[in-house]
MITORMI-407468 format. One record per residue (C-alpha): x, y, z; residue number from 1; residue in three letters. Coordinates in steps of 0.5 Angstrom, whole numbers, plus 500, padded with zeros to 3 digits. Layout:
<rotis>
    X    Y    Z  resi  resn
    X    Y    Z   NUM   Ala
...
</rotis>
This chain:
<rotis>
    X    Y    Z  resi  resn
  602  085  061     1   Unk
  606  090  064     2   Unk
  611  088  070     3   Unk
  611  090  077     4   Unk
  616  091  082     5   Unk
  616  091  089     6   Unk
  617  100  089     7   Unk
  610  099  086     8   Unk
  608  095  091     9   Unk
  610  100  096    10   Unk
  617  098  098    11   Unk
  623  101  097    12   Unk
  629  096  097    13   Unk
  635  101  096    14   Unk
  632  105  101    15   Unk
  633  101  106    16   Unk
  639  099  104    17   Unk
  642  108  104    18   Unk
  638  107  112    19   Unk
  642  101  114    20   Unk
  649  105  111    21   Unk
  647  111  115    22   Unk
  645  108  121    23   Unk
  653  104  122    24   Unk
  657  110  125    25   Unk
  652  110  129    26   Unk
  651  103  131    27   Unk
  658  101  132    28   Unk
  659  107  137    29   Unk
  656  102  142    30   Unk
  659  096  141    31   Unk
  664  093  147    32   Unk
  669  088  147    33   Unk
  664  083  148    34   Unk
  661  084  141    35   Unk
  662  079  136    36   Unk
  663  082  128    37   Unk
  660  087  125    38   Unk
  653  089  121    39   Unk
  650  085  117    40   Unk
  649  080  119    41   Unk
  643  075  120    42   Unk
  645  075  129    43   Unk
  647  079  132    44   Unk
  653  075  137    45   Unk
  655  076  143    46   Unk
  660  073  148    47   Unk
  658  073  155    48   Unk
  661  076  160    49   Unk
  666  072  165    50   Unk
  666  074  172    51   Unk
  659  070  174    52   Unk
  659  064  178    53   Unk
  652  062  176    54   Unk
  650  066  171    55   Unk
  643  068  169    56   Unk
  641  071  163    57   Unk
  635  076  163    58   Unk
  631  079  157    59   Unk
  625  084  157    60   Unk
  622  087  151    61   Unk
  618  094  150    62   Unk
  615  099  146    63   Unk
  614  107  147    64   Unk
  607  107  146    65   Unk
  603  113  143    66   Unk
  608  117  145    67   Unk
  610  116  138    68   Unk
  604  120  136    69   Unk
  606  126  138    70   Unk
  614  125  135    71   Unk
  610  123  129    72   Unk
  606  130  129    73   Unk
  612  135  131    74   Unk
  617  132  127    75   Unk
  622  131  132    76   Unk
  624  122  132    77   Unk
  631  123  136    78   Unk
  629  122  141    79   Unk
  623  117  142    80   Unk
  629  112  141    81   Unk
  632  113  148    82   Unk
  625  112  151    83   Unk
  624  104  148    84   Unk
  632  103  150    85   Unk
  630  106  157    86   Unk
  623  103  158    87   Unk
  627  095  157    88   Unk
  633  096  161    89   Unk
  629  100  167    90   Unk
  626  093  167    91   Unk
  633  089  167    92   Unk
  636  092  172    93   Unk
  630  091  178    94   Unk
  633  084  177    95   Unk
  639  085  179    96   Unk
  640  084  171    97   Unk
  646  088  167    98   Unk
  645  090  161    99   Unk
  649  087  155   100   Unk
  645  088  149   101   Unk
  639  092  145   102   Unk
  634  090  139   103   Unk
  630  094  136   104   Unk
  624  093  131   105   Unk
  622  099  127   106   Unk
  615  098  123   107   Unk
  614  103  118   108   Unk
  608  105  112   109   Unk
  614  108  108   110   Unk
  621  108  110   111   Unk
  624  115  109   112   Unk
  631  114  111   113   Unk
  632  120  114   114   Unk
  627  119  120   115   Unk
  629  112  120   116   Unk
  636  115  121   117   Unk
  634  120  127   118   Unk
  630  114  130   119   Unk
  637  109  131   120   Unk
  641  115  133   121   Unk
  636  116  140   122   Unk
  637  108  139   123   Unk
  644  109  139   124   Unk
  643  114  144   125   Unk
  640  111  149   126   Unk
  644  104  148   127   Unk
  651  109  150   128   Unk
  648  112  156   129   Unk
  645  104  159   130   Unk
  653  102  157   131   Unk
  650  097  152   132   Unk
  651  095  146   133   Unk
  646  095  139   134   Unk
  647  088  136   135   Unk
  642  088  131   136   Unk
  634  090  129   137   Unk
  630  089  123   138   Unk
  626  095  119   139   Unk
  619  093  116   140   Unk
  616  098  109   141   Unk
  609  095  111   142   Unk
  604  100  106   143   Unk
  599  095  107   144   Unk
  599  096  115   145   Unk
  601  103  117   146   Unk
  599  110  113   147   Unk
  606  113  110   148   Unk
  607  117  116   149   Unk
  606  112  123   150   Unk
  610  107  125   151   Unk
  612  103  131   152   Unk
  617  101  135   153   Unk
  619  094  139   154   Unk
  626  094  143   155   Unk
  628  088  146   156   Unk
  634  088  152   157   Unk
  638  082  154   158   Unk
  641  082  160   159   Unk
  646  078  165   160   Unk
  644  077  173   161   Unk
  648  073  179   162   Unk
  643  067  179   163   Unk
  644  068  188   164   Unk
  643  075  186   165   Unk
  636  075  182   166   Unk
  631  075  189   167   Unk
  630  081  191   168   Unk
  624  080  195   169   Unk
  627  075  199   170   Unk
  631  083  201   171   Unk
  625  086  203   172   Unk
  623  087  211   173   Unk
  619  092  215   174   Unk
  624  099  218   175   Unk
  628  099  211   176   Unk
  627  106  207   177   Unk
  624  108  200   178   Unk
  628  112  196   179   Unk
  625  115  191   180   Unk
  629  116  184   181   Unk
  626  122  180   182   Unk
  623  122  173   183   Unk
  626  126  167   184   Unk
  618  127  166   185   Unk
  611  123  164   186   Unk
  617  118  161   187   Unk
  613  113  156   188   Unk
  606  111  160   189   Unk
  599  114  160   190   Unk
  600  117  153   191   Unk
  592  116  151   192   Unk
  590  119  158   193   Unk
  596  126  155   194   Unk
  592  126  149   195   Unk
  586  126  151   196   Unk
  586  131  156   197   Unk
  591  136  152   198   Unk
  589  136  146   199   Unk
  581  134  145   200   Unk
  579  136  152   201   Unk
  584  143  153   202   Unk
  584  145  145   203   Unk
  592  146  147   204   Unk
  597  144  141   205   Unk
  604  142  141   206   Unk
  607  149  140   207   Unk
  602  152  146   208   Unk
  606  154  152   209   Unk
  608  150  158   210   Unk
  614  151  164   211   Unk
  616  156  159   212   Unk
  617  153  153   213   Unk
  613  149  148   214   Unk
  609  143  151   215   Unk
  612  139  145   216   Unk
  619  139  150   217   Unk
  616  137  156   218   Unk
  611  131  153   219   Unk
  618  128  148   220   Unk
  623  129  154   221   Unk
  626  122  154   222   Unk
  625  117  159   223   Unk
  631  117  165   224   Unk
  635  110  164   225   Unk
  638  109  170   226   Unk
  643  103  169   227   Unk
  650  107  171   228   Unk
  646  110  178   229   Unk
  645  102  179   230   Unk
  651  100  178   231   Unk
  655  106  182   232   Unk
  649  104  188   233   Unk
  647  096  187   234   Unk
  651  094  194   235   Unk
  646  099  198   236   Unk
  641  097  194   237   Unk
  635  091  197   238   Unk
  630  091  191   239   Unk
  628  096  186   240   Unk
  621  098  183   241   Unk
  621  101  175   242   Unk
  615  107  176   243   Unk
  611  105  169   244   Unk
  605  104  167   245   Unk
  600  102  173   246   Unk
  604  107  178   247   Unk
  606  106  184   248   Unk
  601  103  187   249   Unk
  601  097  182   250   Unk
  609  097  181   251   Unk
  612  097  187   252   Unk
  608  090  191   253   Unk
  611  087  185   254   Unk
  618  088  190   255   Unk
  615  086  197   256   Unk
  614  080  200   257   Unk
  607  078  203   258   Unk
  606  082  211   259   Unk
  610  087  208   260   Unk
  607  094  206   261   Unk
  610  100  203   262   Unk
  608  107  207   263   Unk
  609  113  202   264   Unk
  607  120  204   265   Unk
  605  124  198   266   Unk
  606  130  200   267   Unk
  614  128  201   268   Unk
  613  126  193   269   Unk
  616  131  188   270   Unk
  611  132  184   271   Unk
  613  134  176   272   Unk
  608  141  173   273   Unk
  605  136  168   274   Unk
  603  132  172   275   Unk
  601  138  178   276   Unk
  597  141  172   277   Unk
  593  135  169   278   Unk
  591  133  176   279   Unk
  586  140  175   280   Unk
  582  136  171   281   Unk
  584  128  173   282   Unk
  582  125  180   283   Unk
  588  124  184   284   Unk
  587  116  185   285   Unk
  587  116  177   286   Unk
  593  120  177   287   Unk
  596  116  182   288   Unk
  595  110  177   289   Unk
  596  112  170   290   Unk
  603  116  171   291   Unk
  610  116  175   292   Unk
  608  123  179   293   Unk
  615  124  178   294   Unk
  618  118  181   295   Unk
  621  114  175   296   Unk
  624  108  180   297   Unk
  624  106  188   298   Unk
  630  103  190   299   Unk
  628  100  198   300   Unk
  634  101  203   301   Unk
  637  099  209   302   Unk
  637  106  214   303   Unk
  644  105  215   304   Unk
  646  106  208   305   Unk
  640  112  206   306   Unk
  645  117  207   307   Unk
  650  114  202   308   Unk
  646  113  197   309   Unk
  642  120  198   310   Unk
  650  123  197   311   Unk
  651  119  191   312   Unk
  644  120  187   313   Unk
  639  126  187   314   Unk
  634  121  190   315   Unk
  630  123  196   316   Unk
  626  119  201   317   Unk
  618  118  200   318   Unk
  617  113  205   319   Unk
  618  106  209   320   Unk
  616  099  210   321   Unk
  612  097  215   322   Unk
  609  090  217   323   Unk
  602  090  214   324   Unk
  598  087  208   325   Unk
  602  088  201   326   Unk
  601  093  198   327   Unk
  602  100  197   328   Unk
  599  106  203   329   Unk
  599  113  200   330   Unk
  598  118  206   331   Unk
</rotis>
């Protein structure tokens, strides 16, 4: 009987071994001094940062979701790696959390080295502009699971906060201001809804012309990291709300304390074209759950400190607290 290797069961070792040399560069670009040896080994280590009297660690993990579908099909995959970064990091920082490291894992039907190496590389890219470090990750050749061409992403975000510093609600009260911090584009939510409406509804394609370029530049724009405008702003700054999945209307009670309502005018929003176009064919209320409209974070803060914020950030004001039922008032 002949003998069989794992390459015939689909799994190339040696070229997950040319990946994990592609990728170094890459990674050490993100490491700090807190970082503990190199790469390779089976933890990534990381020494935590002095400063805290009462330090808390936080973590938070996502993925990019169907947005995927689309870098797959153009070919283009530097670019969805800032969006898992993204998605997790955003998610820190509405606890007062400082980022301090990334994971990833990167799932595959064949790993093709080269687009592998695109994929970290925005990992990488993504992890630099939320001044974190890249401290490990894990690929997986799964041929049994997934066809040659997908693959799937999870990242994994480590975080420290001042334990005195992590109840934001308990900041919150009626008079304070929201101050709407404006998306980059659809970010990395409601990718099934894009989807469908553009491609199966609409019959447009990646090439069709959108805001004059290709539609494929607007639907893979990565998703905004806000991490530096957090830190340059967190003594201004009351509670913050990540605009993702669920939109306004669902994320931002999640930061408001009960007898307290949110008060936004939609008109002062400043809605992206995608979204504008989309709500000819999506009801309002539909719209106003499944996507951010182009505000990718709301930061509530005090009146007196609106203007200091507005000069140090492209942040605009969308609305107010007043007392109420929780929950979210769009007029």
């Amino acid at each position: 009987m002949s003998t069989i290797s794992y390459k015939d069961a689909g799994v190339d070792i040696d070229a997950g071994n040319e990946f994990v040399e592609a990728i170094k560069s890459d990674v050490k670009s993100t490491f700090d001094s807190n970082v503990i040896g190199g790469i390779g080994s089976f933890a990534g280590a990381y020494a935590l940062p002095s400063g805290y009297k009462e330090p808390v660690i936080l973590s938070a993990t996502d993925g990019v979701g169907t947005k995927l579908k689309i870098a797959i099909e153009s070919g283009k995959l530097d670019t969805v790696g800032i969006d898992l970064v993204a998605m997790c990091v955003n998610d820190l920082i509405c606890n007062n959390g400082v980022p301090m490291f990334f994971l990833d894992y990167y799932a595959t039907g064949k790993l093709l080295p080269q687009n592998a190496k695109d994929v970290v590389a925005g990992i990488a890219e993504g992890c630099r502009r939320s001044e974190c470090a890249l401290v490990g990750g894990e690929t997986a050749e799964m041929p049994g699971m997934y066809s040659e061409d997908d693959f799937d992403l999870a990242g994994f975000a480590v975080g420290i906060a001042e334990r005195s510093e992590m109840d934001t609600v308990s900041n919150v009260k009626a008079g304070q201001v929201l101050v709407a911090m404006p998306s980059s584009g659809i970010h990395s939510n409601g990718y099934s809804l894009v989807r469908k409406l553009l491609f199966d509804k609409l019959g447009m394609s990646l090439d069709s012309e959108f805001d004059g370029k290709p539609l494929v530049e607007t639907l893979l724009e990565p998703t905004r990291i806000y991490v530096k405008e957090y830190k340059a702003n967190k003594k201004y700054i009351k509670a913050l709300a990540h605009i993702t999945g669920g939109g306004l209307v669902e994320n931002l009670p999640r930061v408001l304390p009960e007898g307290i309502k949110a008060v936004i005018n939609k008109s002062d929003i400043k809605v992206l074209p995608i979204f504008e176009f989309m709500s000819q064919y999506v009801a309002q209320d539909e719209m106003f759950r499944a996507f951010n409209m182009g505000v990718g974070m709301v930061w509530v803060v005090d009146e007196a400190d609106v203007d200091s914020v507005l000069s140090a950030t492209n942040g605009y004001v969308i609305g107010h607290l007043e007392d109420g039922q929780k929950g979210v008032e769009l007029i």
